[in-house]
C-alpha positions as MATLAB code, in Angstrom:
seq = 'XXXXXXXXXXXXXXXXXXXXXXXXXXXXXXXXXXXXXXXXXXXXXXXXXXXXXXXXXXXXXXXXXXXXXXXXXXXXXXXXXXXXXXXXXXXXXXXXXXXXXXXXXXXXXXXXXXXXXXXXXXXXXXXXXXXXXXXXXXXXXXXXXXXXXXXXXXXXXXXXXXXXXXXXXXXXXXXXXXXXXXXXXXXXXXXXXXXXXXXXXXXXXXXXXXXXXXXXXXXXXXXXXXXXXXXXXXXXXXXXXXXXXXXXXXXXXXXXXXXXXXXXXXXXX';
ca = [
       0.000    0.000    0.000;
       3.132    2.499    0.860;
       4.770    1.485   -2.725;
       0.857    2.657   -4.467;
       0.907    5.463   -2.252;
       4.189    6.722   -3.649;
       3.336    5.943   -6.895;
       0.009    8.089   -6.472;
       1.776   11.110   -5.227;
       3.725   11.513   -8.382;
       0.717   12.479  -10.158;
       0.511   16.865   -9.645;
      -3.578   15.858   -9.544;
      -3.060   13.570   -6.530;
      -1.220   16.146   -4.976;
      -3.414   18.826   -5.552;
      -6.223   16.731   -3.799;
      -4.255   15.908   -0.900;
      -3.648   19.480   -0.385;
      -7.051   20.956   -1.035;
      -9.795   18.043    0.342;
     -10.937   19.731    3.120;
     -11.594   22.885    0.838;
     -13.620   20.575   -1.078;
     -15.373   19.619    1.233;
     -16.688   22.711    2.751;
     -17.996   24.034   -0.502;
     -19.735   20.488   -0.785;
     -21.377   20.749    2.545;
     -22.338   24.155    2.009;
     -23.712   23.289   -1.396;
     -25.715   20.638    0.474;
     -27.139   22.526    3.413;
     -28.231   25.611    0.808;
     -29.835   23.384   -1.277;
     -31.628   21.467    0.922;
     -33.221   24.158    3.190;
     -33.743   26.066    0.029;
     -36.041   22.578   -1.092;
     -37.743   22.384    1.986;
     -38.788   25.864    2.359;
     -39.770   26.411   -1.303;
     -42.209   23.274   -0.516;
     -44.218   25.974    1.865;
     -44.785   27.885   -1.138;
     -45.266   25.172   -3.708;
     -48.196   23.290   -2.223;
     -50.382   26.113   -1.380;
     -48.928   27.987   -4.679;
     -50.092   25.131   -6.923;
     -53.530   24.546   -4.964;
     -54.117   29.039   -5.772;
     -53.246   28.154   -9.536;
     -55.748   25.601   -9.826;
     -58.504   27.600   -8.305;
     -61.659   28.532  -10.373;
     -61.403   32.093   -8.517;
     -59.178   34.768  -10.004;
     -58.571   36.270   -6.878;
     -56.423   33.212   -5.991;
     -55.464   32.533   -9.568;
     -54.222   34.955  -10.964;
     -51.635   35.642   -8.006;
     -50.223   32.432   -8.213;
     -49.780   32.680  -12.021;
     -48.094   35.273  -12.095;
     -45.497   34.604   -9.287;
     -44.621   31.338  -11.272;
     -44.833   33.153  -14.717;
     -42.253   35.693  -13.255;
     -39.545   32.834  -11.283;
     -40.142   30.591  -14.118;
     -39.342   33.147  -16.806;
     -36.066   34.665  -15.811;
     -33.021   33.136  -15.195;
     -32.030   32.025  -11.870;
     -28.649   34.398  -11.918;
     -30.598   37.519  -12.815;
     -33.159   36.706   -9.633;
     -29.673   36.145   -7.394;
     -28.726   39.564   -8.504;
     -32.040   41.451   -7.877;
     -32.041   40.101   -4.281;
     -28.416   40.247   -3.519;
     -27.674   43.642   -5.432;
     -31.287   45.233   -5.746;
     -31.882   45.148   -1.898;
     -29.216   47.233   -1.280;
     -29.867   49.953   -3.390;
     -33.204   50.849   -1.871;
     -32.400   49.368    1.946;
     -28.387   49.977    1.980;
     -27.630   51.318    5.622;
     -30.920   51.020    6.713;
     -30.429   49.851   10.032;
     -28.951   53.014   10.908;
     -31.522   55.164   10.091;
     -32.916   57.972   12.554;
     -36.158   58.950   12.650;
     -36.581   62.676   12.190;
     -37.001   64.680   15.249;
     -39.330   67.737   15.549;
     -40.162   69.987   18.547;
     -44.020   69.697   20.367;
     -45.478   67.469   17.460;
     -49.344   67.479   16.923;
     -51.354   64.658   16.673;
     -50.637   63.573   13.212;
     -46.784   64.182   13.008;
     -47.021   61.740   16.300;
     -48.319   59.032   13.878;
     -46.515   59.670   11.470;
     -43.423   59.454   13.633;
     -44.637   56.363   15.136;
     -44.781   54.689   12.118;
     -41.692   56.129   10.627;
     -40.146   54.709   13.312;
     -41.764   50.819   13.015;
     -40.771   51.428    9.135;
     -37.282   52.085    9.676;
     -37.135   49.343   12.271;
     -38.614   47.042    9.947;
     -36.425   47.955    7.013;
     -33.137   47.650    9.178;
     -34.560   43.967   10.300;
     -34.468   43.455    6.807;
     -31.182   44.743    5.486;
     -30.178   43.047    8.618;
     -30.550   39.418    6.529;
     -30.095   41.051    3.148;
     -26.941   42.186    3.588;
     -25.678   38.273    4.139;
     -24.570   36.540    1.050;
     -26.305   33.365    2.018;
     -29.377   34.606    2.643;
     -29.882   36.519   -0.384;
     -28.549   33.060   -2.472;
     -31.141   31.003   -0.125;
     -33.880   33.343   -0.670;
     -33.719   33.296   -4.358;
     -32.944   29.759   -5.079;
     -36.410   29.033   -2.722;
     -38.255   31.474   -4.693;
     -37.103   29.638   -7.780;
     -37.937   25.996   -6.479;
     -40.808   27.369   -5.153;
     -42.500   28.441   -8.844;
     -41.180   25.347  -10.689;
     -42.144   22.669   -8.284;
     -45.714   24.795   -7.866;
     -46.215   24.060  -11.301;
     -45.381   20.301  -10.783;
     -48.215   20.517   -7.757;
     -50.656   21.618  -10.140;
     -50.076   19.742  -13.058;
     -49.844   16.289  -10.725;
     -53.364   17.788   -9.387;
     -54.703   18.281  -12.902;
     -54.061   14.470  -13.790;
     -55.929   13.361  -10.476;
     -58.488   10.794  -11.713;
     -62.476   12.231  -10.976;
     -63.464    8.414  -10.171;
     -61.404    9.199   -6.742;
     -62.919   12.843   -6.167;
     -66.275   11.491   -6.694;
     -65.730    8.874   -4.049;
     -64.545   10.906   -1.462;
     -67.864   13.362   -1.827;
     -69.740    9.951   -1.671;
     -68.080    9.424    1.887;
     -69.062   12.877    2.722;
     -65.808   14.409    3.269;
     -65.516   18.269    3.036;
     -63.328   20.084    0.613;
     -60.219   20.235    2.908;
     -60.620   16.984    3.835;
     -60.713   15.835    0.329;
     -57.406   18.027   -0.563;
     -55.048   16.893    2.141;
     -56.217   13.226    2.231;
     -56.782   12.384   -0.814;
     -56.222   14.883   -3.477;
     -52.585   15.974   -1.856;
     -51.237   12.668   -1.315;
     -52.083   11.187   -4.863;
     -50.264   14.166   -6.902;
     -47.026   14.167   -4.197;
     -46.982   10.041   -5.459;
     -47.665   11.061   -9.010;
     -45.272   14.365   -9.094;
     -42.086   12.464   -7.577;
     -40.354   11.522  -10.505;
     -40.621   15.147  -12.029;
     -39.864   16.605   -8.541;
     -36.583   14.435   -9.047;
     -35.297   16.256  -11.556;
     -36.205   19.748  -10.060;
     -34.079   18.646   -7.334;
     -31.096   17.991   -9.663;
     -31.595   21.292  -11.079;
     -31.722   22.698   -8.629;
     -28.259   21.374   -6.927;
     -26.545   22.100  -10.507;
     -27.906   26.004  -10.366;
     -26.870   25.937   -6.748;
     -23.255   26.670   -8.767;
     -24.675   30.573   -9.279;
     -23.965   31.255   -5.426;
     -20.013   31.166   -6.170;
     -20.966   34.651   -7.828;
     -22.231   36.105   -4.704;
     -18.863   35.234   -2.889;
     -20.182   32.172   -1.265;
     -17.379   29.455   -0.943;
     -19.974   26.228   -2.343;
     -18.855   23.450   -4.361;
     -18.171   25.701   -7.313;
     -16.592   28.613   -5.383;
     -14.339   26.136   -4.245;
     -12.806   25.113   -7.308;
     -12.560   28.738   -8.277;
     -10.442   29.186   -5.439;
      -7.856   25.837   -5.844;
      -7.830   27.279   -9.872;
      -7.042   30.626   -8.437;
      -3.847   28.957   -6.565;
      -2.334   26.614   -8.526;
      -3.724   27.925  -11.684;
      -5.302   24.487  -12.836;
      -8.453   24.748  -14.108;
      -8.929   21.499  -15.361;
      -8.168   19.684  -12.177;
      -9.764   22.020  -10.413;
     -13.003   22.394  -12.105;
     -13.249   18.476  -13.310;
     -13.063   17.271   -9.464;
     -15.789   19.738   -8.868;
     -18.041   18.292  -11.360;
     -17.004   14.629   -9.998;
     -18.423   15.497   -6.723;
     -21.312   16.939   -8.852;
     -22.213   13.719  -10.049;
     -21.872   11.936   -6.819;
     -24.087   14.222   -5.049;
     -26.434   13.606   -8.282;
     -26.256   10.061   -7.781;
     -27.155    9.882   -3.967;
     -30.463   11.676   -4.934;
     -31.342    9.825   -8.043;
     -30.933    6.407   -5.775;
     -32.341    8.019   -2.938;
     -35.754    8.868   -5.271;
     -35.508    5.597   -6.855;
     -36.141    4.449   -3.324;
     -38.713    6.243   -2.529;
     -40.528    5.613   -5.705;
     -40.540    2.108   -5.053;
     -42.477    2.473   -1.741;
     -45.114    4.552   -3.245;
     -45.792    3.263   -6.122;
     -45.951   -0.137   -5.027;
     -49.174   -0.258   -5.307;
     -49.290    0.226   -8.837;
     -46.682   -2.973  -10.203;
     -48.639   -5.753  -11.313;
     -49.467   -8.835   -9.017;
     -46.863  -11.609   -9.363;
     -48.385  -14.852  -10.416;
];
C-alpha cells in the first residue's frame, strides 16, 4: 500500500487533492445545506402555490400565475442579482436610520413618527438578513424551487383521476378533507419523478452562489484554480463530486418511488 501510495503522489492531480480536500469539502457541505433548506422551504410555497393556480377564482389565480410566470421566466442568476444587489440599493444602511425629530409634534406628526419609526425598524430587520450573502442566495434559489415545483403541484393535481374525487364526496368528506387526504397525497406520489429532476436542477444552479462570494462546491474550485492555476483539475473534481451528489439523490428517489408506487406494479403470479 506504501509502494501505491508513492506511486500516487507523483501524479501533480493527486497532490493537488491531498492538499485541497478539506476545501472541497466545505464548498460540498455548504452546497448541500443551501440546497436542501432552500427545497424544503420552497415546498411551503409550492403546495399552497399550486392549490391558488388551480382555483376557479381569479382572486387566488391569478396571483399564483403570475409569481410562477415571473420565477419561471427569468433566469435564476438575474433573480440572485435582484435580491443580492437590488436590496441594497433601496435598503443599503438602513439599520442606521434615525427617525426625524421635531419639537411639540401634533397629533398627526405623532403618527406619522410612530410609524416612521416601526418602518425604519422594519427595514433595518431586513437589510439586517439582506446584507448576508447566504441569505440573499437562499432566498432566491427558494423562490425559484418554489415556482417550478408549484407548477409540478398543479399539473400532478390536474391528472388526479375524478373516479377518486367522486368517491370521497360519496363518503361525505368536506373540501379540505378531500385536498389533504386524498387529493394531496395522490399528486405528491404522481409528481415524484418530475420533482426528481427539479431537485437535480436545482443542486446544478446551486453553482450561481459562487458569484455572490459564497465558498460552495463551485466557489471552491474557483479558489484551488485561483492557486495553482489548474483549471482542469480544479473544475473536473468539482463536477465529480457533482455527479456523486447527483447520484445519492437519483438512488435516494428511486427508493422512494418504489415504496409509493408499489401499489401500482402488477401482481406476481
Amino acid at each position: 500500500m506504501n509502494a501505491i501510495g508513492q506511486w500516487l503522489m507523483q501524479f501533480e492531480y493527486v497532490q493537488l487533492l491531498q492538499q485541497e480536500w478539506p476545501l472541497y469539502l466545505e464548498g460540498m457541505w455548504t452546497t448541500f445545506w443551501l440546497v436542501a433548506l432552500s427545497l424544503f422551504l420552497g415546498l411551503f410555497i409550492a403546495v399552497p402555490a399550486g392549490i391558488m393556480r388551480n382555483s376557479s377564482q381569479a382572486k387566488w389565480r391569478l396571483p399564483a400565475w403570475a409569481f410562477i410566470y415571473f420565477f419561471r421566466g427569468t433566469p435564476l442568476l438575474i433573480q440572485l442579482f435582484l435580491i443580492y444587489y437590488g436590496a441594497g440599493q433601496f435598503l443599503g444602511g438602513a439599520d442606521s436610520w434615525q427617525v426625524t425629530q421635531v419639537d411639540n409634534p401634533s397629533a398627526w406628526q405623532q403618527i406619522v413618527l410612530v410609524l416612521q419609526s416601526v418602518w425604519f425598524s422594519l427595514c433595518g430587520y431586513i437589510w439586517h438578513w439582506l446584507q448576508e450573502a447566504w441569505f440573499c442566495a437562499l432566498l432566491a434559489f427558494t423562490l425559484n424551487t418554489g415556482a417550478y415545483t408549484a407548477e409540478i403541484v398543479r399539473g400532478s393535481i390536474n391528472t388526479m383521476p375524478v373516479g377518486e374525487i367522486e368517491a370521497a364526496k360519496a363518503f361525505g368528506m368536506n373540501q379540505v378533507k378531500i385536498m389533504s387526504r386524498i387529493i394531496l397525497p395522490s399528486a405528491f406520489r404522481r409528481a415524484l419523478p418530475a420533482y426528481s429532476n427539479e431537485v437535480i436542477f436545482m443542486l446544478h444552479g446551486s453553482a450561481l452562489a459562487g458569484v455572490v462570494t459564497i465558498v460552495d462546491l463551485t466557489g471552491a474550485a474557483r479558489i484551488v484554480n485561483s492557486r495553482y492555476y489548474a483549471p482542469f483539475e480544479a473544475f473536473i473534481t468539482a463536477g465529480l463530486l457533482y455527479m456523486l451528489m447527483t447520484f445519492v439523490i437519483v438512488y435516494v428517489f428511486k427508493l422512494w418511488e418504489k415504496r409509493w408506487h408499489k401499489h401500482l406494479k402488477p401482481l406476481q403470479v
